[in-house]
ZARO-932452 format. One record per residue (C-alpha): residue in one letter; x, y, z. Coordinates in steps of 0.2 Angstrom, whole numbers, plus 5000, padded with zeros to 4 digits. Layout:
<recs>
AXYZ ...
</recs>
This chain:
<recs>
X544254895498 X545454825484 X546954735490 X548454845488 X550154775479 X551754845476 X552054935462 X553854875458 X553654675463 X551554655464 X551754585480 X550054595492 X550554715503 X550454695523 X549354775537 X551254835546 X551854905527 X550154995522 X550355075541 X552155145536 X551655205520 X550155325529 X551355365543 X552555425529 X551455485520 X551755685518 X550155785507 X548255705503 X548555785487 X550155665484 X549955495474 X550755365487 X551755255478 X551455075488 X553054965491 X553254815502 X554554825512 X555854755503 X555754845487 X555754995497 X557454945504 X558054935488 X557455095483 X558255165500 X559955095495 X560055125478 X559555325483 X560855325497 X562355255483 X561655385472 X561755525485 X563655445490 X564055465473 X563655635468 X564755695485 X566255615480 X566255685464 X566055835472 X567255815486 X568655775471 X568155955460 
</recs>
């Protein structure tokens, strides 16, 4: 089996981080984009800013 890596970083991914990304995982059919854990944090936060964004702009029309 080929040593995964993250796709944003190219990190060598950990036992613990490939276990969270099956857990996570939602469809077979789905491509599973591998992140280590801190790029996935990253991701996260700039999602959660994104989404706090979008209802304040709301919230002010």
């Amino acid at each position: 089996m080929s040593e995964k890596v993250c796709a944003v970083c190219g990190k060598p991914l950990t036992p613990e981080e490939l276990r969270i990304i099956q857990l996570t995982r939602r469809s077979p059919l789905r491509r599973s984009r591998y992140l280590c854990a801190d790029c996935r944090k990253k991701e996260y936060e700039r999602y959660m800013k994104e989404v706090k964004e979008l209802v304040e702009k709301e919230e002010r029309s």
